[in-house]
N, C-alpha and C positions, 0 to 999 in steps of 0.2 A: 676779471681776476688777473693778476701779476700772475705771472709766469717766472721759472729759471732761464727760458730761453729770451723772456723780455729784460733781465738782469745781464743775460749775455751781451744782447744787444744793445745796451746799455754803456758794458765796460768795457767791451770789445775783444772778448773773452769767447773763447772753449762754452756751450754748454756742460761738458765734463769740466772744466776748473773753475767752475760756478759751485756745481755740486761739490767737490771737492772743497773747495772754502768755505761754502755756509756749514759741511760739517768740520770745520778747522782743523781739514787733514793735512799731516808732515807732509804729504807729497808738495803741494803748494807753499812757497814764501807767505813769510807774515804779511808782506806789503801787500801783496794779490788776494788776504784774506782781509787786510781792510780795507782794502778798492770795494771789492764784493758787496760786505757786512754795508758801506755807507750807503752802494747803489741799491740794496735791498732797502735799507731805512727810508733811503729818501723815495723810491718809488713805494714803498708802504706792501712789500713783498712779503708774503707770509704761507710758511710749507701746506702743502698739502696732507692733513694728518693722513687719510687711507692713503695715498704713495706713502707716505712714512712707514705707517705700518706693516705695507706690502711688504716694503724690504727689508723690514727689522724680519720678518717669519722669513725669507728669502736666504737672508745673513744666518739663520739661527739652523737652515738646513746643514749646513757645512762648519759643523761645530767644530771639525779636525785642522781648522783655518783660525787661528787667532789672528782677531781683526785689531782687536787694540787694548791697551793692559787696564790694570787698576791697581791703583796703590796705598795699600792698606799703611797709612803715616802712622807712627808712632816715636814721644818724644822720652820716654822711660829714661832715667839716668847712665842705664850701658844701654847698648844696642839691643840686645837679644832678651833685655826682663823681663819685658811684654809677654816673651813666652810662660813663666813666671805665675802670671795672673792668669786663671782659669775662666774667667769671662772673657779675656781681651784674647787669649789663645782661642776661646770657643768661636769670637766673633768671627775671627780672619780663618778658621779652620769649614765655618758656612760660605762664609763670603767668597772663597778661593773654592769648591766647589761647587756653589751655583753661579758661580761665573767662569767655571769648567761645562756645565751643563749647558751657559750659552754661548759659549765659543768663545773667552777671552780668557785672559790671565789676571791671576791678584797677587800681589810681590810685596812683601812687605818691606818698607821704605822707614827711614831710620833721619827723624826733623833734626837731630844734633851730631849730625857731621860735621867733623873738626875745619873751620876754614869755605862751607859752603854757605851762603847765605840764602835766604828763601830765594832772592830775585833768579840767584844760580842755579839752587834747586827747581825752579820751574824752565828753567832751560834744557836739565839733563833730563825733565821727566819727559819733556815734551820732543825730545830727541829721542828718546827711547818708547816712542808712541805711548807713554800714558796718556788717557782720555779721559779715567773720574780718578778722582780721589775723595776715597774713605777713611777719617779720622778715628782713629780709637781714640777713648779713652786720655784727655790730656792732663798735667797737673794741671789743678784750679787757677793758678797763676801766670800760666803761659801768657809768654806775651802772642799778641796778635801778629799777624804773619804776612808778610807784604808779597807774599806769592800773586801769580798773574794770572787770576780769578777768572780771566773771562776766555781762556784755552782750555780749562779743565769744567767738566761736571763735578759737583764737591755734591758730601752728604759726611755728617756728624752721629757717631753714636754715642756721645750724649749731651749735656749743655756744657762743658769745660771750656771749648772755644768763644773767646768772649766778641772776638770780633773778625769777619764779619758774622755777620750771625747768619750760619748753614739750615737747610732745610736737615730733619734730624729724623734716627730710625732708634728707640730706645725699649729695655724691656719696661712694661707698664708697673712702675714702682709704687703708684696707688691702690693698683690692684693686688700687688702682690702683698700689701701691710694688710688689705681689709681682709684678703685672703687667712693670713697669721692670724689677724684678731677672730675671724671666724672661729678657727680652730681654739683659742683660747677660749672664750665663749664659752663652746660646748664639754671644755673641761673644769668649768664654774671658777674660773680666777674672780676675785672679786677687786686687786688692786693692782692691774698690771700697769709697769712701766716703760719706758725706751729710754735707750741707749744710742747716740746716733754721734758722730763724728763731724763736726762743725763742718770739712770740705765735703764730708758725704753730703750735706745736708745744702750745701750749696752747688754740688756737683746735681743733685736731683731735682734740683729749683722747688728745694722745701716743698716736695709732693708726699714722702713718707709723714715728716711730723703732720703735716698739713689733716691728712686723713687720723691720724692716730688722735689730733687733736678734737675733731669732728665726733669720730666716735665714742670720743669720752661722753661727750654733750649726748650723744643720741641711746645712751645706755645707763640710764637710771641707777643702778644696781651695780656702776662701778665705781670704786671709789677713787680720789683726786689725788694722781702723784705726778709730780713735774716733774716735765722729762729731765733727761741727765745730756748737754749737749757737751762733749768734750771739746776745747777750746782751740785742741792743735790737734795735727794728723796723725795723731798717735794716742792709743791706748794709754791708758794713765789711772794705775792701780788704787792711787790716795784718791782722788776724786772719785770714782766709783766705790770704796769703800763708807765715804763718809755719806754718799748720796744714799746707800741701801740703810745707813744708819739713821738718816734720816726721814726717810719716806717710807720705809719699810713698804717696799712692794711684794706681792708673792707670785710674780712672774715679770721677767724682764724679755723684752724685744732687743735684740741686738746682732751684730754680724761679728762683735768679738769670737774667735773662738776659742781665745783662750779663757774665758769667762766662768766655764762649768769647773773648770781646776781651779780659779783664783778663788772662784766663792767657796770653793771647800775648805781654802786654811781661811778664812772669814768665819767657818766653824758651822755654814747652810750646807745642808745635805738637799742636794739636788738629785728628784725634784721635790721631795718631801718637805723641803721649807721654802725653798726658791725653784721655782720654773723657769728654762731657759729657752728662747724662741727663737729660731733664726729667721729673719725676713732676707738675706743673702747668705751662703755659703760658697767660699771660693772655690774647694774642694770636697766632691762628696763623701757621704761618712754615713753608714749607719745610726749612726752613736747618736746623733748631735739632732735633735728637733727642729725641722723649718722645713723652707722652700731652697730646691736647687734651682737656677733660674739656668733655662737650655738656652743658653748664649751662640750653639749654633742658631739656632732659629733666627737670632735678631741680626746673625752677620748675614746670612743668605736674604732675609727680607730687605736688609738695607742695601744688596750686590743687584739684587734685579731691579730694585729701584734707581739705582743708579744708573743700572744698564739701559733702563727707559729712561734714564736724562738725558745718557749716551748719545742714544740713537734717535730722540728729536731733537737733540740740539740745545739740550739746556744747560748754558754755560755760566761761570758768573754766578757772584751773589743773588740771592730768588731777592726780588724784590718782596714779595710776599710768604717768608718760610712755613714750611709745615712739620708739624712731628708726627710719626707713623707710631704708635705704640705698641709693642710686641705682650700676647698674653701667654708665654709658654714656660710655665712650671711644672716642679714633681715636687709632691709635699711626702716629707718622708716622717714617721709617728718617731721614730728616733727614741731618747731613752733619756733625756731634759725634759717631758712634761709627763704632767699625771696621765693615765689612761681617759680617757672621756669618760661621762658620767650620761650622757643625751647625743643622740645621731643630729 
């Protein structure tokens, strides 16, 4: 079995600036990290996971030590909007401490700096020891980003970034519609609809309609209304008006919230003529019927995973990505649907 000390002897290197390079630490030049990286390749060198994990629980005793940061990216149109959004503030408000809990830091990093370009931006992160970077949340149409992929551990919450394509940490958006439609169900709707935002619907790689369309087919006893998919990223009162005139559903799925006041001058009294369901809610409410999705949870599950890219060394586009699905909701009975009629 390859050794570090056979990689040493190799490049004529430190056993310590061996180690130091295959974890592509600042302390070492680029150049000395791809001396290293080529003589591990070619001699077919590969870590030992128990050392790996010895020293990952080693590093994690001296948690008052930050070893190396994390950078929570976000590209919002001002700098600070992201805080804004109550998922994208939930994620980075997990992420930053359970990556307190393992001894590093999470900073939130801002992709539309006036005058820096990615290739710069991976310079200043990588001088400032960032080690993973965590994507929030991007618009659907980001360009793809020529950052230098193979110094950072990346991880995406959710599909926006189109290229490369990141391993991804997401809340489970399948679960959370059948979850809704459950609760629907058991309050006898017989013709419920959706409402869904064309870039939601491509930001979630068509996983909500996907299920909603499914269990139309698997429930007999509901009747047939096409969803309503709005065409731009924005709410759009004429289209929704004429959709409920036309379909007439007696419960709508949606993340509008302004929905429950629009359908009142429509002349439905919610919920006695239309029921309203939230399968996401930005901000929680009483009021309003759905699922709150605990957006800490999916930043903390996507900071420890990262933290284990970290610390074996997984840098660079995954050749083979994976998504982690997050199931952590609160369904709240709210005052948009009927009372139940069946447990």
């Amino acid at each position: 079995m390859v050794t570090q000390k056979d990689v040493a002897r190799d490049t004529g290197l430190s056993q310590t600036a061996v180690s130091l390079a295959l974890r592509n630490s600042p302390e070492v030049s680029t150049s000395t990290i791809r001396l290293v990286r080529a003589a591990a390749k070619r001699l077919h060198y590969r870590p030992d996971p128990m050392i790996s994990a010895l020293m990952a629980q080693r590093h994690r005793r001296h948690k008052s030590t930050f070893r190396a940061k994390i950078a929570f990216l976000t590209a919002f149109p001002q700098r600070n909007e992201w805080r804004e959004s109550a998922y994208s503030a939930g994620c980075f408000a997990g992420a930053r401490q359970a990556a307190l809990d393992r001894g590093y830091v999470c900073e939130p990093v801002w992709l539309r700096e006036p005058g820096v370009t990615a290739q710069r931006m991976s310079g200043i992160l990588w001088t400032q020891n960032v080690q993973g970077l965590l994507f929030a949340p991007l618009p659907v149409d980001y360009p793809s980003l020529e950052i230098e992929w193979g110094k950072f551990s990346a991880l995406s919450l959710d599909y926006s970034l189109a290229r490369p394509v990141l391993s991804r940490v997401v809340d489970d958006h399948a679960f959370g519609i059948e979850r809704v439609l459950e609760e629907i169900g058991r309050r006898n709707y017989r013709r419920p609809g959706l409402v869904l935002r064309a870039s939601q619907d491509v930001r979630t790689h068509h996983s909500r309609l996907g299920v909603f369309l499914v269990q139309h087919r698997l429930r007999p006893e509901w009747e047939e209304v096409a969803p309503l998919i709005l065409p731009e990223d924005r709410w759009d009162e004429r289209l929704f008006a004429e959709w409920v005139r036309r379909e007439r559903p007696d419960v709508v799925l949606t993340e509008e919230d302004r929905l429950p006041a629009f359908a009142r001058t429509l002349g439905l009294r919610v919920p006695r003529d239309l029921g309203i369901a939230f399968f996401y809610k930005d901000h929680p409410t009483r009021t309003l019927s759905g699922l709150q999705i605990n957006s800490d949870a999916v930043g903390a599950t996507a900071a420890n995973i990262l933290i284990r890219m970290i610390e074996t060394n997984e840098r660079g586009a995954p050749t083979t990505p994976t998504t982690t699905l997050v199931q952590s909701f609160t369904w709240n009975d709210g005052r948009t649907l009927r009372r139940p009629t069946r447990s």
